[in-house]
MDTraj code that builds the backbone (N, CA, C; nanometers):
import mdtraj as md
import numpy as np

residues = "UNK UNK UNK UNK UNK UNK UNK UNK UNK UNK UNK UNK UNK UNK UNK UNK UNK UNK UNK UNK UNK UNK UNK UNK UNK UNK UNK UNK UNK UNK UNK UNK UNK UNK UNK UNK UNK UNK UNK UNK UNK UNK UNK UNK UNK UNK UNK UNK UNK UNK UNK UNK UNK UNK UNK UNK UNK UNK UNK UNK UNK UNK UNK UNK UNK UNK UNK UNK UNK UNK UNK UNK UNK UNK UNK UNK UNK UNK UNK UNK UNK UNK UNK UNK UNK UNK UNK UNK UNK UNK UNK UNK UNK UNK UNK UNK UNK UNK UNK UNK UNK UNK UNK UNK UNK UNK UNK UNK UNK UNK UNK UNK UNK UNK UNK UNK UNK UNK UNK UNK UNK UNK UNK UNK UNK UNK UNK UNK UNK UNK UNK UNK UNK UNK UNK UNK UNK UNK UNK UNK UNK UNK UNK UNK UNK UNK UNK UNK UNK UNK UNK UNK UNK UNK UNK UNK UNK UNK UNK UNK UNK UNK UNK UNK UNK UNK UNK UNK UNK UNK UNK UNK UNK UNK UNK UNK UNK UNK UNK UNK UNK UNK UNK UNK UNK UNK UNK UNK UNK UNK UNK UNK UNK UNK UNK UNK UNK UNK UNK UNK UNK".split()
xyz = np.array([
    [-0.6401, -0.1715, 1.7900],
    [-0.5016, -0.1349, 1.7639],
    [-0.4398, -0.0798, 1.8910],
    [-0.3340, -0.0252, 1.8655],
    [-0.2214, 0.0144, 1.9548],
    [-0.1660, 0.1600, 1.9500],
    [-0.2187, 0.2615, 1.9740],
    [-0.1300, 0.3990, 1.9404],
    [-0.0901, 0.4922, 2.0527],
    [-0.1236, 0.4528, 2.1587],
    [-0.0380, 0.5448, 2.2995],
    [-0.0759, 0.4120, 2.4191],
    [0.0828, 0.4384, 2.4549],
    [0.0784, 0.3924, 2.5890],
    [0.1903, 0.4092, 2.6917],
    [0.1840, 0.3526, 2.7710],
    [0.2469, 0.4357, 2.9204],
    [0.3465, 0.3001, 3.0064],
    [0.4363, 0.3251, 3.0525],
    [0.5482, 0.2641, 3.0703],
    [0.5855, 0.3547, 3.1947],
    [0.5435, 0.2570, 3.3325],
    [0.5943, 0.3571, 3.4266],
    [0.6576, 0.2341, 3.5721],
    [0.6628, 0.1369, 3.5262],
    [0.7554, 0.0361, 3.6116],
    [0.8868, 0.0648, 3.6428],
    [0.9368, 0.0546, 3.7126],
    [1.0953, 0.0088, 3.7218],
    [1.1612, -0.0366, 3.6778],
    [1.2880, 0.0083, 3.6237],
    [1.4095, -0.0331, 3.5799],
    [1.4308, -0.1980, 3.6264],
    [1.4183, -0.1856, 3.7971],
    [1.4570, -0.3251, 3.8214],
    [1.3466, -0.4319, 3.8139],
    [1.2512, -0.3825, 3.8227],
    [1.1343, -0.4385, 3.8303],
    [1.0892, -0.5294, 3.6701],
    [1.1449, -0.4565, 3.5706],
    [1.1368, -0.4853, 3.4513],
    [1.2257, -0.5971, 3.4339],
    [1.3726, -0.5595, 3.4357],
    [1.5389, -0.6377, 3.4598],
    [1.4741, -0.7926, 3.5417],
    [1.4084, -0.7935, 3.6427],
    [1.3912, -0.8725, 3.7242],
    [1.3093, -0.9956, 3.6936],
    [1.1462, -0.9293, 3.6355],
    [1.0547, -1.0052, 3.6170],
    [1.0080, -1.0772, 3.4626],
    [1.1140, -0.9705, 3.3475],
    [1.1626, -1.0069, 3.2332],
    [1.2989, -1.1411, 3.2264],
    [1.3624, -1.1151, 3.3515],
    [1.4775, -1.1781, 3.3442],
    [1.5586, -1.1347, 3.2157],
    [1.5814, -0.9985, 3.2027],
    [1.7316, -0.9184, 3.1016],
    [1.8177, -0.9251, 3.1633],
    [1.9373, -0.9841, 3.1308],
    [2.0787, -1.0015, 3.1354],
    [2.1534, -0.8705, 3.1328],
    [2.0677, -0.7740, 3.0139],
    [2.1952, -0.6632, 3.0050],
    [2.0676, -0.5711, 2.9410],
    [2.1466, -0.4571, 2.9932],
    [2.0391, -0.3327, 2.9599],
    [2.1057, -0.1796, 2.8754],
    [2.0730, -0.1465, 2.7572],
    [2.0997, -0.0111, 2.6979],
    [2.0243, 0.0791, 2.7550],
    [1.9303, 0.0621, 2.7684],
    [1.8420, 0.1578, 2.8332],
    [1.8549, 0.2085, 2.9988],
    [1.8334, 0.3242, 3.0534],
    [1.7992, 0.3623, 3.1730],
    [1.5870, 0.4141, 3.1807],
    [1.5722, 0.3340, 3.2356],
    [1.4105, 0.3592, 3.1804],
    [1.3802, 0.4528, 3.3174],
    [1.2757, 0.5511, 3.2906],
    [1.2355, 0.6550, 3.2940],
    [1.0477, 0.6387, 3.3149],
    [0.9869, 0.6789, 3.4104],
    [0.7877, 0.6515, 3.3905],
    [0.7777, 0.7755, 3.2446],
    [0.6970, 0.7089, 3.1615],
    [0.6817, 0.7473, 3.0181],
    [0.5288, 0.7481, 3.0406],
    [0.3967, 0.8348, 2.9883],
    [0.3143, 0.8799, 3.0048],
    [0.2019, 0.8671, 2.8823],
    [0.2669, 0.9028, 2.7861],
    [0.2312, 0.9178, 2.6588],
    [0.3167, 0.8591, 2.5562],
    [0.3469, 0.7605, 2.5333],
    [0.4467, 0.7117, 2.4297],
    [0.3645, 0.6838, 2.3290],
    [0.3899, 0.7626, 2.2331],
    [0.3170, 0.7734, 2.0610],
    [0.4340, 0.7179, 1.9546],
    [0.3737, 0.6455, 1.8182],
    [0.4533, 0.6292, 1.7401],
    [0.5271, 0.7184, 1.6669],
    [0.6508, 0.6596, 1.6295],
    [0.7751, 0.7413, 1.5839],
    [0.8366, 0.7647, 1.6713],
    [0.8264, 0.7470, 1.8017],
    [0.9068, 0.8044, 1.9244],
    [1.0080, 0.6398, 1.9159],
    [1.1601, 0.6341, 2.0298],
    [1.2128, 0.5243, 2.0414],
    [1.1413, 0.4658, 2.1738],
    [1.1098, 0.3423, 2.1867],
    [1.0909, 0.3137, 2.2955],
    [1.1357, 0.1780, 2.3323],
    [1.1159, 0.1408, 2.4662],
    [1.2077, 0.0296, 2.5448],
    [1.1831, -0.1335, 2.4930],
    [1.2766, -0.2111, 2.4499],
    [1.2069, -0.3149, 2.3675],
    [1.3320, -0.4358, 2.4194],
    [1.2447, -0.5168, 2.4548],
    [1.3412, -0.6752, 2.5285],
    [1.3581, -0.7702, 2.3910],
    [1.4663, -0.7705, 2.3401],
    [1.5143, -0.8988, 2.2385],
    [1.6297, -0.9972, 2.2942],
    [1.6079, -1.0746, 2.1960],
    [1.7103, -1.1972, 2.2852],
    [1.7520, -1.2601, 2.1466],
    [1.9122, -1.2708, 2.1734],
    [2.0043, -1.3286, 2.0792],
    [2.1181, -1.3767, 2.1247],
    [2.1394, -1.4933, 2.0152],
    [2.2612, -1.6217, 2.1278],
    [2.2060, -1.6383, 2.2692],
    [2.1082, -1.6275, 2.2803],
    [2.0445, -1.7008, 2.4610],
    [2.0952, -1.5126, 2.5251],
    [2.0900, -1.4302, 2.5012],
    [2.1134, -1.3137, 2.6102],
    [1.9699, -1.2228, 2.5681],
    [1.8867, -1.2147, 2.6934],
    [1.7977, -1.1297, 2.6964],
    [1.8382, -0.9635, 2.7171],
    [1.8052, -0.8601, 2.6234],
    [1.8580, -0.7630, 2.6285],
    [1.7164, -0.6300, 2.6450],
    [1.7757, -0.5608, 2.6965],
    [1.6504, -0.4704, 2.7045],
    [1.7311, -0.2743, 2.6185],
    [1.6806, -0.3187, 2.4811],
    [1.7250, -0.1700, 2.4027],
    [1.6047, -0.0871, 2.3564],
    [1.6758, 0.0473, 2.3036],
    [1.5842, 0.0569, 2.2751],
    [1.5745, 0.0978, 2.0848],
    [1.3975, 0.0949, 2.0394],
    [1.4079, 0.1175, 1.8951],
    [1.2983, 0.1947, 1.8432],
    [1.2647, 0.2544, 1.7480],
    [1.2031, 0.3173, 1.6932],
    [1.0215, 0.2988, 1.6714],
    [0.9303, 0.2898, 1.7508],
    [0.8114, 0.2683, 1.7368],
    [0.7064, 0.2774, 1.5943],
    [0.7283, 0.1831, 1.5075],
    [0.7111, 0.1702, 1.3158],
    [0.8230, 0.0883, 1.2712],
    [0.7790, -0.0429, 1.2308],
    [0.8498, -0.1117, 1.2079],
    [0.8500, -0.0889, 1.0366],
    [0.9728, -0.0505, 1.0101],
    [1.0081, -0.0882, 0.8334],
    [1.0888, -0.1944, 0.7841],
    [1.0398, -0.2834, 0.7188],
    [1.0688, -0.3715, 0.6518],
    [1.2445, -0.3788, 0.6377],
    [1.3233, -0.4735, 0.6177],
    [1.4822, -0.4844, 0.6224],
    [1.4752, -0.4302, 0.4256],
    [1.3807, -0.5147, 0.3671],
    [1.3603, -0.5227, 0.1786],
    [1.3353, -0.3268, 0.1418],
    [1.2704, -0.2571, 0.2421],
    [1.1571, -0.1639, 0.1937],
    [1.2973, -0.0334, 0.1126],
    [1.2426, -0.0110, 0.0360],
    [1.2913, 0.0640, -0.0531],
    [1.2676, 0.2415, -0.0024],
    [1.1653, 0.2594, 0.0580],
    [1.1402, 0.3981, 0.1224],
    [1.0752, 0.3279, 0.2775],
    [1.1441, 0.4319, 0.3726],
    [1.0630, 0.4021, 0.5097],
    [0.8758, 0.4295, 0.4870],
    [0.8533, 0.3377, 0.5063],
    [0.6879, 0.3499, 0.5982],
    [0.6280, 0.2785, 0.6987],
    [0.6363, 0.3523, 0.8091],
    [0.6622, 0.2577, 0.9383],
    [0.5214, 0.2285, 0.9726],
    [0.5115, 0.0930, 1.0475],
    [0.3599, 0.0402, 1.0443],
    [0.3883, 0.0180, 1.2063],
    [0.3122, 0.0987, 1.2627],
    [0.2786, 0.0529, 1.4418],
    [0.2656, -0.0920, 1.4630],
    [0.1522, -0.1250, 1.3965],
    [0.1004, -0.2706, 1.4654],
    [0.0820, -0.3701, 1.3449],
    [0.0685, -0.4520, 1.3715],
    [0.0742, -0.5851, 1.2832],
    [-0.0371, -0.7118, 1.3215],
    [-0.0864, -0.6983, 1.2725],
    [-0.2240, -0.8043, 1.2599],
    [-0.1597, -0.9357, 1.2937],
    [-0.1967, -1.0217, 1.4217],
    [-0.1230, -1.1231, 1.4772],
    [-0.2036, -1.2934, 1.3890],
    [-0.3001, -1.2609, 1.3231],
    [-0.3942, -1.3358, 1.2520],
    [-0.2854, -1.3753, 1.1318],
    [-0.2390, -1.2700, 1.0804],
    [-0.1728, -1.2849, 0.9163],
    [-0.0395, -1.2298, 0.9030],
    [0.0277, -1.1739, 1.0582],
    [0.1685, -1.1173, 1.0617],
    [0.2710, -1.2751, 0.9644],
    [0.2535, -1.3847, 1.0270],
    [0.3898, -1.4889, 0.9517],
    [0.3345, -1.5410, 0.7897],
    [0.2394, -1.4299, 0.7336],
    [0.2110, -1.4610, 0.6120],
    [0.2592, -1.3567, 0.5266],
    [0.2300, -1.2086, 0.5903],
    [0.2407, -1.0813, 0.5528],
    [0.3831, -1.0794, 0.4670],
    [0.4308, -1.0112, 0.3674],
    [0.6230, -1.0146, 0.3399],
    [0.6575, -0.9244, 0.4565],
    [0.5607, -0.7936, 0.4934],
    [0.6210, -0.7365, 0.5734],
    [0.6606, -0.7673, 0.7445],
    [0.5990, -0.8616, 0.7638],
    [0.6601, -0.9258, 0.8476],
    [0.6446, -1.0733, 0.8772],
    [0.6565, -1.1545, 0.7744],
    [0.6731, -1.2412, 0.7832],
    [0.8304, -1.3065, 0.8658],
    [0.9076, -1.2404, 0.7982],
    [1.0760, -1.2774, 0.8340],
    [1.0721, -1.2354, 0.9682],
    [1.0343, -1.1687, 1.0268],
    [1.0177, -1.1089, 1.1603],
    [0.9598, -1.1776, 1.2587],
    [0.8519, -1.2188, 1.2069],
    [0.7669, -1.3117, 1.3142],
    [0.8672, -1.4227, 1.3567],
    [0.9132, -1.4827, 1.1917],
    [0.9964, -1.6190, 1.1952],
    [1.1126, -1.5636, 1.3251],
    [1.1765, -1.4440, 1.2943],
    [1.3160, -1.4951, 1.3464],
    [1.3999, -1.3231, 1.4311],
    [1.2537, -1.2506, 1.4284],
    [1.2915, -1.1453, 1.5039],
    [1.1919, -1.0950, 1.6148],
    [1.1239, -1.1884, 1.6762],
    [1.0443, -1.1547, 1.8017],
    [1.0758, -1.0849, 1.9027],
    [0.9669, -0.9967, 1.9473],
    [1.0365, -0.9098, 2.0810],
    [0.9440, -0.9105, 2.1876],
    [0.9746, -0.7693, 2.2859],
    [0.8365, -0.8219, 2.4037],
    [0.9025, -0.6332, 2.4444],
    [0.7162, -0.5703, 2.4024],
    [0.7525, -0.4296, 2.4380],
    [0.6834, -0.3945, 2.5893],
    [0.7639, -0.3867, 2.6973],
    [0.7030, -0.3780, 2.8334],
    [0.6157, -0.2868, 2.8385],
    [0.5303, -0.2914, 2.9293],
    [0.4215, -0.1607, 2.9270],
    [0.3571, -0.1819, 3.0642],
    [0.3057, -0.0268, 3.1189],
    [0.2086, -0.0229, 3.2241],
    [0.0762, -0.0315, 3.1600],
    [0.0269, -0.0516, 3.0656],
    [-0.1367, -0.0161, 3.0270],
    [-0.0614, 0.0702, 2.8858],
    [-0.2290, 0.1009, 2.8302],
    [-0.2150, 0.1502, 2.7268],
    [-0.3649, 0.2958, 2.7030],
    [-0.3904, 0.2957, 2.5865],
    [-0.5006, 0.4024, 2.5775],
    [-0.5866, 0.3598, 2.4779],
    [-0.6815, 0.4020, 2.4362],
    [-0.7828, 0.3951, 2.3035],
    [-0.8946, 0.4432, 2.3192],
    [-0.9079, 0.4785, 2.2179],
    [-1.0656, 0.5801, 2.2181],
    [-1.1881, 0.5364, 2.1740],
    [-1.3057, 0.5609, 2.2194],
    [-1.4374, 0.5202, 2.1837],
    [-1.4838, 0.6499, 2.1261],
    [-1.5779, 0.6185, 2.0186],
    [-1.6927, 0.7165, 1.9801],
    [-1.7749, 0.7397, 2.0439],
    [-1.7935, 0.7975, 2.1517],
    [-1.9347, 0.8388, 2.2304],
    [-2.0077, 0.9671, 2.1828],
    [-2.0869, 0.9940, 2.2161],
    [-2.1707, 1.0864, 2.0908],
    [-2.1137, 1.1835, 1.9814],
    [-2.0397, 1.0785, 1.9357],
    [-1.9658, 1.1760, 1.8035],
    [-1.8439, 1.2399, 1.8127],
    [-1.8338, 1.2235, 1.9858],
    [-1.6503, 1.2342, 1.9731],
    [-1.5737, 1.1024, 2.0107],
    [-1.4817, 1.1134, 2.0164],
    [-1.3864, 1.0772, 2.0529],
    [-1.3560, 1.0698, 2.2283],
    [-1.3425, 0.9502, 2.2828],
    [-1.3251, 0.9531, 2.4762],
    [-1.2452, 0.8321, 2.4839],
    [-1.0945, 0.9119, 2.5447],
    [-0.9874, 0.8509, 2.5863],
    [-1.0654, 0.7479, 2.6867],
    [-1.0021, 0.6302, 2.7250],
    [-0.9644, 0.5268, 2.8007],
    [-0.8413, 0.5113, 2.8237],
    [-0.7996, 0.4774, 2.9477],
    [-0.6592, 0.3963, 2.9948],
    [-0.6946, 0.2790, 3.0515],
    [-0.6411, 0.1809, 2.9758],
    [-0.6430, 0.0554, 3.0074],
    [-0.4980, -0.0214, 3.0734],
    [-0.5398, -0.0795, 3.1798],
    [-0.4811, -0.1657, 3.2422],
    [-0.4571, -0.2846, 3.3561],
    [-0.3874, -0.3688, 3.3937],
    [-0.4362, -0.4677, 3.4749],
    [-0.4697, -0.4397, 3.5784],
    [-0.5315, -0.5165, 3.6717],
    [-0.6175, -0.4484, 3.7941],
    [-0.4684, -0.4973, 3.8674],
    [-0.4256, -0.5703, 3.8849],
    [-0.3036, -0.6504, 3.9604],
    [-0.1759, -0.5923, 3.9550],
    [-0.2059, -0.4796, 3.8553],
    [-0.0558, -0.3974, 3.8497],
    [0.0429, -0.4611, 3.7882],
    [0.0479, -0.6054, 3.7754],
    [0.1638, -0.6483, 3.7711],
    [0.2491, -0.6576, 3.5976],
    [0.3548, -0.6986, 3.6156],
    [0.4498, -0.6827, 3.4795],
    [0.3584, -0.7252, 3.3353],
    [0.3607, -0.6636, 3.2631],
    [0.3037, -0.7393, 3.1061],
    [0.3889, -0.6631, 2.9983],
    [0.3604, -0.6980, 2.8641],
    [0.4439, -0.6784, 2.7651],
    [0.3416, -0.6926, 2.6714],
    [0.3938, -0.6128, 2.5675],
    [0.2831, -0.6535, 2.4231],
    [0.4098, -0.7189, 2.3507],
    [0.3136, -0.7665, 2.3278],
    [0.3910, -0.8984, 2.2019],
    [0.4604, -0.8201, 2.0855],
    [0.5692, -0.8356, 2.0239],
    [0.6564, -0.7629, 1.9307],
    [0.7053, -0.8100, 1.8101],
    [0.7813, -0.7429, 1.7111],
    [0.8586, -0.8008, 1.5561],
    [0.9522, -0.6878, 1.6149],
    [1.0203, -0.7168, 1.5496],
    [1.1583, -0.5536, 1.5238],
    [1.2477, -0.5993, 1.4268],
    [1.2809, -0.5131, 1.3217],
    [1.3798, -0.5151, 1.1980],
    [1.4910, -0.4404, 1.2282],
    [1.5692, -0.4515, 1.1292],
    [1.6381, -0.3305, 1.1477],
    [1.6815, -0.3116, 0.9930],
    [1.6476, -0.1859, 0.9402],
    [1.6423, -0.0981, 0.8219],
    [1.7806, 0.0213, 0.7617],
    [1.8219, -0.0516, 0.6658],
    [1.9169, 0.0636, 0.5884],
    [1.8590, 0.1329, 0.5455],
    [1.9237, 0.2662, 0.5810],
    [1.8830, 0.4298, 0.5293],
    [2.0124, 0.4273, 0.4146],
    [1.8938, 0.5574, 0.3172],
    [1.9794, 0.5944, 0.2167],
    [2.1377, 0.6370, 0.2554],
    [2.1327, 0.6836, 0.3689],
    [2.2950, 0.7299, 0.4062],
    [2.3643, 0.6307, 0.5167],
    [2.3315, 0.5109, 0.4999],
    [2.3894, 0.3761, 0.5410],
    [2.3622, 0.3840, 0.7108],
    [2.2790, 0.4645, 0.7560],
    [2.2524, 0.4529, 0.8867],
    [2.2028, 0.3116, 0.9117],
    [2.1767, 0.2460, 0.9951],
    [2.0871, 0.1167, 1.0841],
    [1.9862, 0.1664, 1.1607],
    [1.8263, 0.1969, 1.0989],
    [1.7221, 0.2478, 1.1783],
    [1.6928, 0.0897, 1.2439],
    [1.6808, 0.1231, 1.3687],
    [1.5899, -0.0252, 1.5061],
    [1.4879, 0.0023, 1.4747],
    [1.3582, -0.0695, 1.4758],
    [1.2323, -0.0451, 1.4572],
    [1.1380, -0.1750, 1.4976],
    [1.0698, -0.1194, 1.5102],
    [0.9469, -0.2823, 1.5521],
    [0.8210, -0.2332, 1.5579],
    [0.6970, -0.3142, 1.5647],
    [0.5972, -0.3035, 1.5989],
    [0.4908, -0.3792, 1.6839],
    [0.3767, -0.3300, 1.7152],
    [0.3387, -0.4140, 1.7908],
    [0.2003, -0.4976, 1.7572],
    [0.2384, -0.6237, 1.7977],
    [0.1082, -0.7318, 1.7789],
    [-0.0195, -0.7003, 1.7908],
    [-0.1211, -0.7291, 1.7450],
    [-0.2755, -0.6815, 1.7876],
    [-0.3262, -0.8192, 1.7222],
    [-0.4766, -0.8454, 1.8337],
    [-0.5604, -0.9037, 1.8083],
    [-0.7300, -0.8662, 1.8237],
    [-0.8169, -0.9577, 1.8347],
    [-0.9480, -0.8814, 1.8045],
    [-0.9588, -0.8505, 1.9681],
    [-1.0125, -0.7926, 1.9836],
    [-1.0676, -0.7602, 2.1137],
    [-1.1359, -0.8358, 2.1935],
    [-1.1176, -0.8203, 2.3405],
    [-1.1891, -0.9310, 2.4502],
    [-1.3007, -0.8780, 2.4661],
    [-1.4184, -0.9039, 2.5572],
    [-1.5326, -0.8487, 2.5523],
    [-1.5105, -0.6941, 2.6345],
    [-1.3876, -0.7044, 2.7706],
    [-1.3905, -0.5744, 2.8414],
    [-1.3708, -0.4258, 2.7320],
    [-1.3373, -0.4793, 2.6140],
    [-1.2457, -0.3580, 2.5855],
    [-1.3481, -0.3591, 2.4077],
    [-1.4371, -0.4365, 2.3903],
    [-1.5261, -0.4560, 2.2184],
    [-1.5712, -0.3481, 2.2212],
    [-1.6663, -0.2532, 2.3527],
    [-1.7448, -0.1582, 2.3230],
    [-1.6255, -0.0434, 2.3225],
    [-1.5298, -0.0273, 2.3231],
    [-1.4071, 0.0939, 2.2889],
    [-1.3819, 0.0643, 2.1703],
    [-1.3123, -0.0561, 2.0867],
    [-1.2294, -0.0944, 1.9662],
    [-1.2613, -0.2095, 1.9337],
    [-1.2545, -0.2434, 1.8343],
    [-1.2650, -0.4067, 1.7860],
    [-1.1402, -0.4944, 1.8248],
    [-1.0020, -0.3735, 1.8114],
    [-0.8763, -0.4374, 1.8103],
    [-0.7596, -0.4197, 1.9468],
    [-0.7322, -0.5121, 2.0080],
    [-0.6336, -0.4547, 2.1409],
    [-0.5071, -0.5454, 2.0893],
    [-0.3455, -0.5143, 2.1531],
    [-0.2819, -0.5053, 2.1463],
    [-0.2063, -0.6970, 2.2503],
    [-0.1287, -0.7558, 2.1585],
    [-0.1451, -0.9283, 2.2240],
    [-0.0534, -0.8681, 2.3741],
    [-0.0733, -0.9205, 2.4501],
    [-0.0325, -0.8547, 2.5888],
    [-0.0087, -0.9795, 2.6369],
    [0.1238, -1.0007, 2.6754],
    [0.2149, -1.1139, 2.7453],
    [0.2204, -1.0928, 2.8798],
    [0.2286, -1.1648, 3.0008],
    [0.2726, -1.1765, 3.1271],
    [0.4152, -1.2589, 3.0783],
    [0.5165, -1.2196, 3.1743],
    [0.6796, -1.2085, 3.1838],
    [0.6765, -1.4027, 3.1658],
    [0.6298, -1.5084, 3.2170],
    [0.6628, -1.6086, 3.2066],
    [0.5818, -1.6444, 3.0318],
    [0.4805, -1.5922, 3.0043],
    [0.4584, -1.6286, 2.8344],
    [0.5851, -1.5727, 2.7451],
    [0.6011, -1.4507, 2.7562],
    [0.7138, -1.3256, 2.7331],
    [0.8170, -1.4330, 2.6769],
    [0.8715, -1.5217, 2.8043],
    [1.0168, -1.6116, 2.7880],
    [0.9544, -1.6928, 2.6375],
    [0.8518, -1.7396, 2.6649],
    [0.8164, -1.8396, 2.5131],
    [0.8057, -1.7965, 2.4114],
    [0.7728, -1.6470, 2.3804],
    [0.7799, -1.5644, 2.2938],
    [0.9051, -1.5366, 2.1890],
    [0.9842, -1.5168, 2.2838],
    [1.1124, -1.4654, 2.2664],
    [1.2152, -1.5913, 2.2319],
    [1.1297, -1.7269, 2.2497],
    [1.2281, -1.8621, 2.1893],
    [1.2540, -1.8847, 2.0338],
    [1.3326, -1.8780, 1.9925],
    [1.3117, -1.8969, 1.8352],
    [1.3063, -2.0450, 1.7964],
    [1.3129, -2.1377, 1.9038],
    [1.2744, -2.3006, 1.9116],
    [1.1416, -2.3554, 1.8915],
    [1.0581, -2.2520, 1.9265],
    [0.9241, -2.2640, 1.9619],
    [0.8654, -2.2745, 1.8386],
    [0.7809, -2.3862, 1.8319],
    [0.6872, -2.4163, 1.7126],
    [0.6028, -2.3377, 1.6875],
    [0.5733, -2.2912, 1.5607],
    [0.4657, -2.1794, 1.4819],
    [0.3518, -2.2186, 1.5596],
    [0.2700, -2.3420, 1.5764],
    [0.1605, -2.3453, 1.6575],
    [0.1791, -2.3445, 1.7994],
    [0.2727, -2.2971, 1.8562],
    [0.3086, -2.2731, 2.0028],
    [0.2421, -2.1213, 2.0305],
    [0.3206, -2.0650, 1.8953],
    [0.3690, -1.9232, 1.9259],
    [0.2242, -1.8365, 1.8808],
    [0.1127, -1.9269, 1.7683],
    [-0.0064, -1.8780, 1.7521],
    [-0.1016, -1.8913, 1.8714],
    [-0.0763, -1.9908, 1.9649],
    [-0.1472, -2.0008, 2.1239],
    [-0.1159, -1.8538, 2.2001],
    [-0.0361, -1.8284, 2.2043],
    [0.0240, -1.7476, 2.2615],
    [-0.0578, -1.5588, 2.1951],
    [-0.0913, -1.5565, 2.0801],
    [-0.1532, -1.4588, 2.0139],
    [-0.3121, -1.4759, 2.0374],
    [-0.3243, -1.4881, 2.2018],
    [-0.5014, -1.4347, 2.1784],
    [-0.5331, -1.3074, 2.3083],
    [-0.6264, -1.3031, 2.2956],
    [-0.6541, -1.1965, 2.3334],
    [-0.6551, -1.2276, 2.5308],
    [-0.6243, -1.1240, 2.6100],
    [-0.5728, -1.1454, 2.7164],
    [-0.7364, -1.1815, 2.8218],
    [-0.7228, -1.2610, 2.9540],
    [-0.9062, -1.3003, 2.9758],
    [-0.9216, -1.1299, 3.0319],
    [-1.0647, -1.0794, 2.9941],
    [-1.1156, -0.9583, 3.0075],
    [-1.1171, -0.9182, 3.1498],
    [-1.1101, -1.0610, 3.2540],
    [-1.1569, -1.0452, 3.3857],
    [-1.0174, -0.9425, 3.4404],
    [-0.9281, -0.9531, 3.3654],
    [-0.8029, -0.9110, 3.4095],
    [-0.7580, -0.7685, 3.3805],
    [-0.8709, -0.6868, 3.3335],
    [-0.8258, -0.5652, 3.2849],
    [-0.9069, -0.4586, 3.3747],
    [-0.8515, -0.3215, 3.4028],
    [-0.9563, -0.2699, 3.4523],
    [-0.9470, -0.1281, 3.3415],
    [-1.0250, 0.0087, 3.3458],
    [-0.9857, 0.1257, 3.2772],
    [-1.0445, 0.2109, 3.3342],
    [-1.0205, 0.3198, 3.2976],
    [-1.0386, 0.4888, 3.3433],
    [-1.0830, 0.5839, 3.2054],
    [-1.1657, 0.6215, 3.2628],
    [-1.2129, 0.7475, 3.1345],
    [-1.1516, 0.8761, 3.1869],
    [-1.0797, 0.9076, 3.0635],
    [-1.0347, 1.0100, 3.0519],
    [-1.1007, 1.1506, 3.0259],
    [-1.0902, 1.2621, 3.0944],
    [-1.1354, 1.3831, 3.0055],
    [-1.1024, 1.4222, 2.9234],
    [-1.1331, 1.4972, 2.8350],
    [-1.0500, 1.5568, 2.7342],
    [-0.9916, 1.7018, 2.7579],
])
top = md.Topology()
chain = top.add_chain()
for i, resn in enumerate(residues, 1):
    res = top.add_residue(resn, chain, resSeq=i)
    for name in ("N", "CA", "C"):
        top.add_atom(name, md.element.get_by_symbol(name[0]), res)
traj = md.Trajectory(xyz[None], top)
């Protein structure tokens, strides 16, 4: 799965290698980004790539009470109700420097930071809704893709997070793109490409 990660690229660097047209956001290096927080999210509608931002827990457009779900199983997301409609026709691409996850080592818990050795731009693969509140507000919300784990990252988690480079990103974000395009696109990233850091506690 997916539950902290870190966002510390450039504004232009993002704008640039995403190719966003137009930006709500002024982005900021982010350290710890946990769910429920808003964070920076690239959607594209009528052909304009946009970089806003939305609520980290995606709730359903149908759901009758909020219960926001981080991540979404990329195996059974365009089957799920809860995001089925999403996969179809609300794809996103959440930029990121790396991310975190923890292993059980003798009975606790030991942070990792994971990320590419190459530094360069990636994105986790995305859904985002957008949800009526009882007092007619418009909550943004999305979540993020996960698949099973590559071998670098099996002995931490079973599950890591689908992680796009900026030219997959564009295919992502096509709503032209055939269901078996867009399931190529949902595997797990090659292991040779990751490096990590153990954290203290």
């Amino acid at each position: 799965m997916c539950g902290r990660f870190v966002m510390k690229d450039s504004q232009k660097k993002v704008m640039s290698d995403f190719q966003i047209q137009h930006s709500e956001v002024l982005l900021e290096p982010r350290y710890n980004i946990s769910p429920s927080q808003d964070i920076p999210v690239i959607v594209q509608q009528d052909g304009i790539r946009r970089l806003e931002n939305r609520q980290w827990g995606l709730i359903p457009f149908w759901s009758k009470t909020p219960k926001p779900m981080i991540n979404a199983r990329s195996e059974t997301a365009s089957e799920k109700p809860a995001f089925r409609q999403a996969f179809k026709k609300r794809r996103c691409l959440i930029p990121a420097s790396g991310f975190f996850e923890w292993a059980k080592e003798d009975g606790e818990k030991q942070p990792y930071f994971i990320f590419l050795k190459d530094k360069s731009s990636m994105a986790f693969a995305g859904l985002w809704e957008e949800w009526s509140a009882p007092d007619g507000k418009i909550v943004k919300t999305c979540a993020i893709l996960t698949v099973e784990a590559n071998s670098f990252l099996q002995f931490i988690h079973h599950r890591m997070p689908v992680i796009l480079k900026p030219e997959y990103g564009m295919n992502w974000l096509d709503l032209d793109v055939t269901k078996a395009s867009l399931k190529n696109l949902l595997m797990p990233l090659n292991s040779t490409k990751f490096s990590g850091i153990i954290y203290s506690q």
